[in-house]
mmCIF file of the C-alpha atoms, coordinates in Angstrom:
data_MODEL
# 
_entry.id   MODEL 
# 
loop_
_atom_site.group_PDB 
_atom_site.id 
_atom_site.type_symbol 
_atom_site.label_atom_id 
_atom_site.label_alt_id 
_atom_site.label_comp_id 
_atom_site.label_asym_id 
_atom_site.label_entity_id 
_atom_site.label_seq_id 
_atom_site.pdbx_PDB_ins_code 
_atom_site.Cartn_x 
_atom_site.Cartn_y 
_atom_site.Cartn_z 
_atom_site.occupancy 
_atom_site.B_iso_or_equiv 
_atom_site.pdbx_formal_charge 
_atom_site.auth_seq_id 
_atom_site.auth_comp_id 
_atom_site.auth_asym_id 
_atom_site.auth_atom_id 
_atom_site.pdbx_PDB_model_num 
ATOM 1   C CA . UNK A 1 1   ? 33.061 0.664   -35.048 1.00 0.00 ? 1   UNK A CA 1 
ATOM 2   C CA . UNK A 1 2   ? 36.476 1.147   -34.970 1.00 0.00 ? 2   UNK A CA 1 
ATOM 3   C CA . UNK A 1 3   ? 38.418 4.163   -32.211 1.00 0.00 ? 3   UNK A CA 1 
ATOM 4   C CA . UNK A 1 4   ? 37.971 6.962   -34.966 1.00 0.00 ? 4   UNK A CA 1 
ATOM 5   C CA . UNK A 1 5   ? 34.544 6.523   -35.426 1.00 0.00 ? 5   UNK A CA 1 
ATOM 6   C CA . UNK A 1 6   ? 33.883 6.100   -31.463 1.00 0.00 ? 6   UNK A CA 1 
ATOM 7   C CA . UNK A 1 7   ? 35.930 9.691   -31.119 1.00 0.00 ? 7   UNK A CA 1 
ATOM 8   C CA . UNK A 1 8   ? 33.749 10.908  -33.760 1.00 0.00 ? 8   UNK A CA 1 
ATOM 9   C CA . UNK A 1 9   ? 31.227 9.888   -31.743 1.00 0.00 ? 9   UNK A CA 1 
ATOM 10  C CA . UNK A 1 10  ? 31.768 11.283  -28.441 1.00 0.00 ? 10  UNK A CA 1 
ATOM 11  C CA . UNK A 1 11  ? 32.381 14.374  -29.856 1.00 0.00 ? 11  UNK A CA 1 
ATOM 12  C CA . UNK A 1 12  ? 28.888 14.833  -31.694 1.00 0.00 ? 12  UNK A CA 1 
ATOM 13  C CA . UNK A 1 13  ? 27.197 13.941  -27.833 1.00 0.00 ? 13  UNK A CA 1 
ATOM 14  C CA . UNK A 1 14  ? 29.063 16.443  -26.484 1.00 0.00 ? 14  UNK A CA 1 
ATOM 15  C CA . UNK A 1 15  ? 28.476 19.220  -29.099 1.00 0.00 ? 15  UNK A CA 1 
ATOM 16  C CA . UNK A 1 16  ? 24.486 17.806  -28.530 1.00 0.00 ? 16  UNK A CA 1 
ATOM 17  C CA . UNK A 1 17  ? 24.841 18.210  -24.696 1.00 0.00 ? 17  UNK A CA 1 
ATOM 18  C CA . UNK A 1 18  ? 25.804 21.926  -25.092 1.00 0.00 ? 18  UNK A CA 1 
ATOM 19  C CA . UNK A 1 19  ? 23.271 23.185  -26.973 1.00 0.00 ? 19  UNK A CA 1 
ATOM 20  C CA . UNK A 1 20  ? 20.669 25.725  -25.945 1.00 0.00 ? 20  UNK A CA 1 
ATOM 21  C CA . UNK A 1 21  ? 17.703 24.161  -24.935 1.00 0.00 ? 21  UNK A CA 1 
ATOM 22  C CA . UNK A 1 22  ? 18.934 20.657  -25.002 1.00 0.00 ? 22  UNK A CA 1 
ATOM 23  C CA . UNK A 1 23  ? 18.452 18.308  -22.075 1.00 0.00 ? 23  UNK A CA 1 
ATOM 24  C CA . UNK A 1 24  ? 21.716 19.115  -19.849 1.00 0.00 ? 24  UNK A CA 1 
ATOM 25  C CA . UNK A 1 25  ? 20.926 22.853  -20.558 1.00 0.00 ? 25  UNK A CA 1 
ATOM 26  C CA . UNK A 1 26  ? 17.184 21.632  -18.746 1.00 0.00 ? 26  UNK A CA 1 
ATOM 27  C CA . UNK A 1 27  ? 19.147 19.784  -15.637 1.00 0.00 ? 27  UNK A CA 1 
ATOM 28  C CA . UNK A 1 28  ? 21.385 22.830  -15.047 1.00 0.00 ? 28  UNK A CA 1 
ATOM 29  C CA . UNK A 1 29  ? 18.878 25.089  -15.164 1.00 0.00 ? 29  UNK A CA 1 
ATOM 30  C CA . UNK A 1 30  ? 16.974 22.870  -12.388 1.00 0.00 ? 30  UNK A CA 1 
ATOM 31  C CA . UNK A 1 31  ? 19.956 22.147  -10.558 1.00 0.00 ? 31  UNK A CA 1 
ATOM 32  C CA . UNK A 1 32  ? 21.500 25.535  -10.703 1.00 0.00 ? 32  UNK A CA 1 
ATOM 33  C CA . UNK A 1 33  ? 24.620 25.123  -7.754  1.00 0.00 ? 33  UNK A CA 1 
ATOM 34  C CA . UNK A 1 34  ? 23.687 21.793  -6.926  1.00 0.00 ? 34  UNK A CA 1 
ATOM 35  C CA . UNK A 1 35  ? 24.659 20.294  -10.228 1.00 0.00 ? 35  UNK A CA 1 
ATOM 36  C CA . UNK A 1 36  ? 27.359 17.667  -9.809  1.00 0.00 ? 36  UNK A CA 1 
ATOM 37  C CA . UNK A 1 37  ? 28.568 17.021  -13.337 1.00 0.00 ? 37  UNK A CA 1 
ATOM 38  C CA . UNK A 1 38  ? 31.470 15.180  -13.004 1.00 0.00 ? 38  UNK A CA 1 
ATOM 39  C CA . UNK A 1 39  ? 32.504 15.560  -9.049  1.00 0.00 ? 39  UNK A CA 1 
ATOM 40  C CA . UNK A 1 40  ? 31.750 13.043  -6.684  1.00 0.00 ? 40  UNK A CA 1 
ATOM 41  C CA . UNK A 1 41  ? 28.438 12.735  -5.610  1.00 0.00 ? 41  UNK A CA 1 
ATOM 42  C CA . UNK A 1 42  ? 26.174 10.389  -3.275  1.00 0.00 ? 42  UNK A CA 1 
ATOM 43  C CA . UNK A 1 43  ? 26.738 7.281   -5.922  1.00 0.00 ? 43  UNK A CA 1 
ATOM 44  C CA . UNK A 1 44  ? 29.962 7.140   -5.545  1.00 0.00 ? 44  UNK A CA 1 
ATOM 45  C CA . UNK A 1 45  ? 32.383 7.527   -8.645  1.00 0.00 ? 45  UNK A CA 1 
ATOM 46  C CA . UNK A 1 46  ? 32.436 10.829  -10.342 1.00 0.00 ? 46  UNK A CA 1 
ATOM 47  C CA . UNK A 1 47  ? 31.032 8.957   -13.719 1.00 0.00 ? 47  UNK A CA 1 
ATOM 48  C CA . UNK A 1 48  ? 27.717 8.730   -12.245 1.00 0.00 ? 48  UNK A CA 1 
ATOM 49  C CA . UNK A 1 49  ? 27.481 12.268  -11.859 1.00 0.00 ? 49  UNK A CA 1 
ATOM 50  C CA . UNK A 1 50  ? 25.276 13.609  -14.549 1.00 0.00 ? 50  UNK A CA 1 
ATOM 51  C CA . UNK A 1 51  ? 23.522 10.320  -13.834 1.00 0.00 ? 51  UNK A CA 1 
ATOM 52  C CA . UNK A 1 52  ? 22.816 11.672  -10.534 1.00 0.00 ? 52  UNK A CA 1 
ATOM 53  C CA . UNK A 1 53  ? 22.010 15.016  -11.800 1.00 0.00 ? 53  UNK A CA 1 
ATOM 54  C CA . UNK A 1 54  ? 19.352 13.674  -14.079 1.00 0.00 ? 54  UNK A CA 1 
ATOM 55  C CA . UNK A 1 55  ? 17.611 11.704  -10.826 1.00 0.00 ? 55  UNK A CA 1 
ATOM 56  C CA . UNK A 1 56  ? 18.121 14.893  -8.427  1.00 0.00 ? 56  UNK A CA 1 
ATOM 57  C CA . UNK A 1 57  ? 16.429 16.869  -11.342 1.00 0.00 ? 57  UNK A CA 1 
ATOM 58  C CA . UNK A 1 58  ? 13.219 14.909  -12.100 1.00 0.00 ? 58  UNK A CA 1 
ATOM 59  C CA . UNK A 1 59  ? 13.373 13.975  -8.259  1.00 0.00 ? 59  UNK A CA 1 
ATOM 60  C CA . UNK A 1 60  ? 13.381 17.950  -7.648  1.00 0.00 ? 60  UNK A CA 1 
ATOM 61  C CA . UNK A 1 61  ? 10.426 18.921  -10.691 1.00 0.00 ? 61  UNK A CA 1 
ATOM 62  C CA . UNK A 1 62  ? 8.323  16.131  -9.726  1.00 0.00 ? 62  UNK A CA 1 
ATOM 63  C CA . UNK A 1 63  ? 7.697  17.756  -6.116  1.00 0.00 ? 63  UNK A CA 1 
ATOM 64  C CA . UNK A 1 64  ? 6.506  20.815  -7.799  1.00 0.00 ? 64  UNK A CA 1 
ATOM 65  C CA . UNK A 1 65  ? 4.431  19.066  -10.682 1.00 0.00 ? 65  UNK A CA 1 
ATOM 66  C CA . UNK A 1 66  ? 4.084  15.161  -10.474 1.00 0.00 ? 66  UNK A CA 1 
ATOM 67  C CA . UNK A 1 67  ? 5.441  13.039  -12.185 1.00 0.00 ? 67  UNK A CA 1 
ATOM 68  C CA . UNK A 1 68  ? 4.124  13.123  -15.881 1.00 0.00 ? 68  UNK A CA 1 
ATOM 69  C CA . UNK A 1 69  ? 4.846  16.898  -15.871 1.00 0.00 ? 69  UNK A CA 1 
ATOM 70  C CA . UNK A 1 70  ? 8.703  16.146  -14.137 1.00 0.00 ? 70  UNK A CA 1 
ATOM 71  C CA . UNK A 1 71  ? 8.946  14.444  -17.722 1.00 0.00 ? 71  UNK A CA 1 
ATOM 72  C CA . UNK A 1 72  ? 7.348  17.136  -19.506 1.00 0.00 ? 72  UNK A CA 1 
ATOM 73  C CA . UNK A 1 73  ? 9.381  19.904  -18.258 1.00 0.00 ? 73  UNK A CA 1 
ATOM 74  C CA . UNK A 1 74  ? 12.455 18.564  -19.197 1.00 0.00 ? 74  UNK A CA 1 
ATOM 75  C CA . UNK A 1 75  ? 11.140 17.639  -22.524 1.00 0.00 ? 75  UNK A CA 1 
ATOM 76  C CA . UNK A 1 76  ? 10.772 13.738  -22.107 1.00 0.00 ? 76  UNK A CA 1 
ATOM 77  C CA . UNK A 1 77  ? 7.962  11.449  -22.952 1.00 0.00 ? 77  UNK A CA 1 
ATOM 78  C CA . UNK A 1 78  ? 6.941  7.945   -22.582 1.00 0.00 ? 78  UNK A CA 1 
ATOM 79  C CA . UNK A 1 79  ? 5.539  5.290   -24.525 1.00 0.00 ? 79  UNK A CA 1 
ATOM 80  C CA . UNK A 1 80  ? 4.322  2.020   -25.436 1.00 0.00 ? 80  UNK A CA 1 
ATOM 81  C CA . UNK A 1 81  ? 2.976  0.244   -22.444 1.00 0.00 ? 81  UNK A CA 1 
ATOM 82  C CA . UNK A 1 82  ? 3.532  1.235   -18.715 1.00 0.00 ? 82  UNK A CA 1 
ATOM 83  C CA . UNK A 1 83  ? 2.377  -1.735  -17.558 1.00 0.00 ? 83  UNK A CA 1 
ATOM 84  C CA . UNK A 1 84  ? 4.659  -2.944  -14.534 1.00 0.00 ? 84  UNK A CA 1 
ATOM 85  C CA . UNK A 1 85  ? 5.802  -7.086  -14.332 1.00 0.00 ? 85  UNK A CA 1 
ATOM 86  C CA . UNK A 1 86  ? 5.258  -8.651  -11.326 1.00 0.00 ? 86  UNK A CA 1 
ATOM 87  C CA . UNK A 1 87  ? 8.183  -8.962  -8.619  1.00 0.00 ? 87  UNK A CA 1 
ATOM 88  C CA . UNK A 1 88  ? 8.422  -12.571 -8.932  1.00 0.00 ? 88  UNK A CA 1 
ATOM 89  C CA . UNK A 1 89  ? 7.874  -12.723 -13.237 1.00 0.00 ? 89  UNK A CA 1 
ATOM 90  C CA . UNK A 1 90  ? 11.201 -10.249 -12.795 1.00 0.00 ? 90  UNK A CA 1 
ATOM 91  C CA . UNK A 1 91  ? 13.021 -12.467 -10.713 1.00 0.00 ? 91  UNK A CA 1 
ATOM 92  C CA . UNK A 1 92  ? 12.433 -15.410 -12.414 1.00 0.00 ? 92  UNK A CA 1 
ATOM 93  C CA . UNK A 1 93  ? 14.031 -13.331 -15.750 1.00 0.00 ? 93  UNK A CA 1 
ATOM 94  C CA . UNK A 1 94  ? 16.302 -12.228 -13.967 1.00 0.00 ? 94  UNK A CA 1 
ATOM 95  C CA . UNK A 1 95  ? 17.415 -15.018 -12.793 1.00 0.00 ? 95  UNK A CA 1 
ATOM 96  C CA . UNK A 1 96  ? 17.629 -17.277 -16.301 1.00 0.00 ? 96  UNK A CA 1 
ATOM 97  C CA . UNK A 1 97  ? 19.344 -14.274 -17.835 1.00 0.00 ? 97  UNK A CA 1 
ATOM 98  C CA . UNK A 1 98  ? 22.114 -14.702 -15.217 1.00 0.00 ? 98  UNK A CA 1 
ATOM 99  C CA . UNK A 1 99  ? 21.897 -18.327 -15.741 1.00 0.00 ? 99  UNK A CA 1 
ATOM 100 C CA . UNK A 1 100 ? 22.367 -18.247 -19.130 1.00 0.00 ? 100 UNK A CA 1 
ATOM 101 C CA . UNK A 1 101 ? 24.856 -15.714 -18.848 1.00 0.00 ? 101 UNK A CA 1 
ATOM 102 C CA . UNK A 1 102 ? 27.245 -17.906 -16.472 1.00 0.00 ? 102 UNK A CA 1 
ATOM 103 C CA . UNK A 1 103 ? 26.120 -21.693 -16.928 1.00 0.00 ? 103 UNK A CA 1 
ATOM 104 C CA . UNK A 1 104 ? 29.193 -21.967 -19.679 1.00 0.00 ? 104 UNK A CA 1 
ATOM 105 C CA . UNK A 1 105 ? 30.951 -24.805 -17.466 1.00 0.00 ? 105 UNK A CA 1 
ATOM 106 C CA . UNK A 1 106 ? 33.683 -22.559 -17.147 1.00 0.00 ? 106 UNK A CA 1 
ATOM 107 C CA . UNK A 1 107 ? 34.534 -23.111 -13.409 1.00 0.00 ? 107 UNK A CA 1 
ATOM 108 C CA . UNK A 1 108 ? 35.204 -19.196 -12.919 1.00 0.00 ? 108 UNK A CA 1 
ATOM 109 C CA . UNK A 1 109 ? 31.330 -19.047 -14.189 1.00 0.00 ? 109 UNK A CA 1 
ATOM 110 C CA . UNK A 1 110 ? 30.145 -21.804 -12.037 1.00 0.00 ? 110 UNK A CA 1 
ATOM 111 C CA . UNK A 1 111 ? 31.316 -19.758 -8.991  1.00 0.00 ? 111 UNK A CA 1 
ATOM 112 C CA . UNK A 1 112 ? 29.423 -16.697 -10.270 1.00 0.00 ? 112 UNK A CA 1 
ATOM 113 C CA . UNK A 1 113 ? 26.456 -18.809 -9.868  1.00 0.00 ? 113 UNK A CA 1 
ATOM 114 C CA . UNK A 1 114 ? 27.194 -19.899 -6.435  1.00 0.00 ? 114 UNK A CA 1 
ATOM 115 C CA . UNK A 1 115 ? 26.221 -16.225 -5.570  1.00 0.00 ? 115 UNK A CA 1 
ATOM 116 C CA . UNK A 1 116 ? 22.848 -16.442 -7.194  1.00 0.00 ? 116 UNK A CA 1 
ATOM 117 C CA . UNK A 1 117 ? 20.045 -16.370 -5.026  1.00 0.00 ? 117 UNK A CA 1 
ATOM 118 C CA . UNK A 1 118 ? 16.949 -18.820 -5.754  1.00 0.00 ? 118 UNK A CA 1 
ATOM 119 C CA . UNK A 1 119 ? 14.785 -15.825 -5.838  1.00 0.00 ? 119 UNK A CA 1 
ATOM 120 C CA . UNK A 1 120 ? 14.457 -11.794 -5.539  1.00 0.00 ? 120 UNK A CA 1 
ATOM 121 C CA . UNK A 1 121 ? 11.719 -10.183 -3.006  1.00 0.00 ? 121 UNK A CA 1 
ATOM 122 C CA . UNK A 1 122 ? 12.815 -6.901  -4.008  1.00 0.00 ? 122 UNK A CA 1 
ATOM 123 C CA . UNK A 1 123 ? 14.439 -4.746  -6.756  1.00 0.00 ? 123 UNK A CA 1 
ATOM 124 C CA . UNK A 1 124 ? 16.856 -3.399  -4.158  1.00 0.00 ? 124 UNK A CA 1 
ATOM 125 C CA . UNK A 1 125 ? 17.904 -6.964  -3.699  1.00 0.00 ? 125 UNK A CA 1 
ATOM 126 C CA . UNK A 1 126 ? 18.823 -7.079  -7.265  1.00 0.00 ? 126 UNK A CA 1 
ATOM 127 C CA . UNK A 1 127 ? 20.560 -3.795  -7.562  1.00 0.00 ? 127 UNK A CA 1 
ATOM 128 C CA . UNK A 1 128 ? 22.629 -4.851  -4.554  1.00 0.00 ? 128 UNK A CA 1 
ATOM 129 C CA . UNK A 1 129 ? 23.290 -8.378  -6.113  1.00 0.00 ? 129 UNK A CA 1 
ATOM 130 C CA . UNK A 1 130 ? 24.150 -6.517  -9.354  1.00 0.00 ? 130 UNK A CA 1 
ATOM 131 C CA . UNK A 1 131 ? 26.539 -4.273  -6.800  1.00 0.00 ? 131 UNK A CA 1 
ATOM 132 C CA . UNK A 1 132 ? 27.663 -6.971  -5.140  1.00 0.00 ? 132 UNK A CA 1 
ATOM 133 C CA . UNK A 1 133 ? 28.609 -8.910  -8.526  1.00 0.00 ? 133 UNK A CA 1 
ATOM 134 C CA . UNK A 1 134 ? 30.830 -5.684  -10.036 1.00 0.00 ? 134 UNK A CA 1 
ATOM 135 C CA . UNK A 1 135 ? 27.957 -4.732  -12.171 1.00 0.00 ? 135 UNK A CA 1 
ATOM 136 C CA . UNK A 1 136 ? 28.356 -1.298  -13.067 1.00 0.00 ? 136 UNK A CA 1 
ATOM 137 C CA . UNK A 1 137 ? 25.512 0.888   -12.925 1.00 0.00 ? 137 UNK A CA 1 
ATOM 138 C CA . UNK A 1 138 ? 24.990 1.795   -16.677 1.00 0.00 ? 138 UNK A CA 1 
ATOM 139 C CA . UNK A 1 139 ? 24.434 -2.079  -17.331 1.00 0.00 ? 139 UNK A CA 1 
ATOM 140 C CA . UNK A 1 140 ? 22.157 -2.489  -14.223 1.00 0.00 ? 140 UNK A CA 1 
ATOM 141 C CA . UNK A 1 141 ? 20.116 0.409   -13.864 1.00 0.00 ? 141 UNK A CA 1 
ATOM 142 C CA . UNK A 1 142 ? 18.429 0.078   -18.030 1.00 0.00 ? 142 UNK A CA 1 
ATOM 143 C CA . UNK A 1 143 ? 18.610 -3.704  -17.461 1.00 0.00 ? 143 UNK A CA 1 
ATOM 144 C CA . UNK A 1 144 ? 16.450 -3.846  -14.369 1.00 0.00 ? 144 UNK A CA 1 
ATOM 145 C CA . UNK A 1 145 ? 14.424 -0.826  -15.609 1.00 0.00 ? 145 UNK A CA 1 
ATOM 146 C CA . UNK A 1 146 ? 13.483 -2.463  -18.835 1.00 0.00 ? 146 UNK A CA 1 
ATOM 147 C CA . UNK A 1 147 ? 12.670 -5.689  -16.759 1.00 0.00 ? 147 UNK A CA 1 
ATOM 148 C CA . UNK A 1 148 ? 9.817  -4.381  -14.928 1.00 0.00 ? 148 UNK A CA 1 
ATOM 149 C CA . UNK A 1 149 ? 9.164  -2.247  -17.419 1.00 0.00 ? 149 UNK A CA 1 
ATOM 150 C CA . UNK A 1 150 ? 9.673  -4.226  -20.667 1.00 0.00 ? 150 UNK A CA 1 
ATOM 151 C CA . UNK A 1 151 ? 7.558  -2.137  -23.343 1.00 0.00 ? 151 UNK A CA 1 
ATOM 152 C CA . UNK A 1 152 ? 8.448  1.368   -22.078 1.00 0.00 ? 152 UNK A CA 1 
ATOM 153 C CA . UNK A 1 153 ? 10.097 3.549   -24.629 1.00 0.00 ? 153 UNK A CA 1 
ATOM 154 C CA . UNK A 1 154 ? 11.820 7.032   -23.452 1.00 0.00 ? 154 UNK A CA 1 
ATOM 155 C CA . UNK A 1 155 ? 11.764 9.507   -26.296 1.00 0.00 ? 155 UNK A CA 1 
ATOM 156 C CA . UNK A 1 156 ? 13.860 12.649  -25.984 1.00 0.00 ? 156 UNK A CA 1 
ATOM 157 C CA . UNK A 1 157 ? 16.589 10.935  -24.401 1.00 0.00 ? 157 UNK A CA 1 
ATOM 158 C CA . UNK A 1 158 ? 20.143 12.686  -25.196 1.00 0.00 ? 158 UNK A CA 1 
ATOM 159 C CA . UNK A 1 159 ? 23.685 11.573  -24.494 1.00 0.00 ? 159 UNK A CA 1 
ATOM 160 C CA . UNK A 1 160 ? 25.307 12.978  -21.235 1.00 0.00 ? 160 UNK A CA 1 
ATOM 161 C CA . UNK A 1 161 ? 28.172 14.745  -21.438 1.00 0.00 ? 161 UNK A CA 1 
ATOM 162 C CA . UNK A 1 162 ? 31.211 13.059  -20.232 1.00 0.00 ? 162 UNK A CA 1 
ATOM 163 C CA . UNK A 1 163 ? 35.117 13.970  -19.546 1.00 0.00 ? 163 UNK A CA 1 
ATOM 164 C CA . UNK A 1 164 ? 38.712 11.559  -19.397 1.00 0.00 ? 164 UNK A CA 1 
ATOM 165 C CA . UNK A 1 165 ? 39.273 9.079   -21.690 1.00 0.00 ? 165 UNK A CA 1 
ATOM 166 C CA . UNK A 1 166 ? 37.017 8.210   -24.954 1.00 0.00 ? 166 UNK A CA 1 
ATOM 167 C CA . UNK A 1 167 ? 35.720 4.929   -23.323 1.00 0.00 ? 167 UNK A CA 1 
ATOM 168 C CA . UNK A 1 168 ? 34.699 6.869   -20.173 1.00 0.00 ? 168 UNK A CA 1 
ATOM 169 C CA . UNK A 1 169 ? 33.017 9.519   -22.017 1.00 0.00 ? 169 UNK A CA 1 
ATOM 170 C CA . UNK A 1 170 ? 30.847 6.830   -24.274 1.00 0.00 ? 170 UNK A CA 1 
ATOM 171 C CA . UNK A 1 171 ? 29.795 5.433   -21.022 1.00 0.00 ? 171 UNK A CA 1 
ATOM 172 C CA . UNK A 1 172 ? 28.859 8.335   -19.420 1.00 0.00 ? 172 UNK A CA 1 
ATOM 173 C CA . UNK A 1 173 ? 26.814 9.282   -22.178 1.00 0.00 ? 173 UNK A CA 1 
ATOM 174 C CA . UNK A 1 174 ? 24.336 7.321   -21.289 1.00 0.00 ? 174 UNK A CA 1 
ATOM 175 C CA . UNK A 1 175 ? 24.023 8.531   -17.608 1.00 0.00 ? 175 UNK A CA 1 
ATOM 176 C CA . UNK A 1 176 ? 21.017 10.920  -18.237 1.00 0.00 ? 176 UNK A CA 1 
ATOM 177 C CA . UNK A 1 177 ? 19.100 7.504   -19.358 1.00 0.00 ? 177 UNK A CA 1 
ATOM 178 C CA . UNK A 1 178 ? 20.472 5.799   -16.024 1.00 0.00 ? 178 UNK A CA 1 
ATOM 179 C CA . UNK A 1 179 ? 19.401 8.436   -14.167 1.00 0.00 ? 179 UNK A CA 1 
ATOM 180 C CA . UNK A 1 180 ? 15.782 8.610   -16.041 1.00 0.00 ? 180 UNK A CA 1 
ATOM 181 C CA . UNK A 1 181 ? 15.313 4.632   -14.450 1.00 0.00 ? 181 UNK A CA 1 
ATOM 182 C CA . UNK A 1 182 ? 16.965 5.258   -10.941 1.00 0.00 ? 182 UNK A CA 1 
ATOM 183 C CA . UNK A 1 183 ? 14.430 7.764   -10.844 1.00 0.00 ? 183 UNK A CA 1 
ATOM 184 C CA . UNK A 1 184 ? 11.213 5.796   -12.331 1.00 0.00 ? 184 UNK A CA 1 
ATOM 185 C CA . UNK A 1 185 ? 11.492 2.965   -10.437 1.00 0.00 ? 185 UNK A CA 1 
ATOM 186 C CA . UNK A 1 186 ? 11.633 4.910   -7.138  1.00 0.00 ? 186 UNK A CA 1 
ATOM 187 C CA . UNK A 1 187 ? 9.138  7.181   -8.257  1.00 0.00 ? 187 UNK A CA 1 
ATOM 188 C CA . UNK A 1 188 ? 6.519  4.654   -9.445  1.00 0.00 ? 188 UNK A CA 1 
ATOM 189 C CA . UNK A 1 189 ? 7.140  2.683   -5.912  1.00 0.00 ? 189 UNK A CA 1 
ATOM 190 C CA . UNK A 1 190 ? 9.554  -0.132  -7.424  1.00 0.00 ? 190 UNK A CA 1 
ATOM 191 C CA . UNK A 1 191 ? 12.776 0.359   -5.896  1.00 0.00 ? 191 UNK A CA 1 
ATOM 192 C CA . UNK A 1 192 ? 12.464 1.387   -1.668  1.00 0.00 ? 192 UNK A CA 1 
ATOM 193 C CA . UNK A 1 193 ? 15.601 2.787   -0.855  1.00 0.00 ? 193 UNK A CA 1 
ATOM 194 C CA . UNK A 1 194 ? 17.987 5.142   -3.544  1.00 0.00 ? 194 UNK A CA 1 
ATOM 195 C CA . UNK A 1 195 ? 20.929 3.734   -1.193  1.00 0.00 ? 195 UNK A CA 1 
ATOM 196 C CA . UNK A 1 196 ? 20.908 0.401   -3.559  1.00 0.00 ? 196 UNK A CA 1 
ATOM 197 C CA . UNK A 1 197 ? 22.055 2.782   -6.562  1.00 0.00 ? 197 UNK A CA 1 
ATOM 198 C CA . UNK A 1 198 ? 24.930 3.575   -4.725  1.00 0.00 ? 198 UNK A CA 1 
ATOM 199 C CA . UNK A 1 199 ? 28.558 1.917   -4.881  1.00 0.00 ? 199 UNK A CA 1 
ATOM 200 C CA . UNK A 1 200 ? 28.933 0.216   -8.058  1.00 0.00 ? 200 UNK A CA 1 
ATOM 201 C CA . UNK A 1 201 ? 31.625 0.072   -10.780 1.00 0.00 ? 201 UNK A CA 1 
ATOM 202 C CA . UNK A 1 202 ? 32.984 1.627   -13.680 1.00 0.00 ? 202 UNK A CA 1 
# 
């Protein structure tokens, strides 16, 4: 895909995230004053800000109508399985992945893996690792999501909008997806304390 077609691109998600009745039309109307968009919120960089939005909003319907019908309201769904892997199936996955990622003999990569733990207890610990390692949150957030939860499918996902340059906007659009699994995995009792989303990358 070459920069034309990734303008083309960005401009489509945008025209999607505008229109009535389309999922950042559903935040804002949860959100009302509170919605950050792009200004600085509690994660940090003002990229994560509709990503934050999206967690503040299903954080916000799910007091008033569980979780299921936090979903519902803002016209998500899930499916396949929602059967949650064990803490210490993810870390060994987790683990391997990152082993595979940075056993290359390159001795930049060896000291990446100097950093690896034997072993996560928690999936705070690996958002924090991922933190710690410049992750940035739209790689960490679906990866660890997807790793306790590897057969869950969103549907009615959209792209977030986004402002600055072309490659910011493409990543931003996925914030409203990022935001869906910061929320899940502290909803369904996964991740402990929201303070591990905070601080990374862009």
């Amino acid at each position: 895909m070459d920069l034309k077609d990734l303008e083309a691109l960005a401009i489509e998600n945008q025209k999607q995230a505008e229109m009535e009745g389309s999922l950042h039309e559903k935040v804002i109307q949860v959100l009302g004053d509170q919605l950050l968009g792009c200004d600085i919120g509690e994660w940090g960089s003002c990229q994560y800000g509709t990503a934050n939005d999206m967690y503040r909003a299903l954080s916000l319907l799910e007091k008033e109508r569980g979780r299921m019908g936090a979903l519902k309201a803002l016209g998500l769904e899930l499916k396949g399985h929602l059967t949650v892997m064990p803490m210490v199936e993810v870390s060994k996955v987790f683990i391997e992945e990152e082993k595979e990622a940075w056993g290359t003999g390159d001795p930049e990569d060896e000291e990446m893996l100097e950093n690896l733990p034997e072993s996560f207890n928690s999936a705070d610990e690996i958002f924090i690792y991922c933190r710690d390692q410049a992750w940035d949150l739209w790689s960490a957030a679906p990866a660890i999501g997807g790793t306790f939860y590897p057969e869950l499918e969103i549907v009615g996902m959209e792209a977030s909008p986004g402002v600055g340059p072309i490659f910011n906007v493409l990543a931003q659009n996925e914030n409203y997806e990022v935001g869906f699994w910061c929320w899940w995995l502290e909803s369904t009792g996964i991740v402990k304390d929201p303070d591990c989303y905070a601080g990374f990358d862009t």
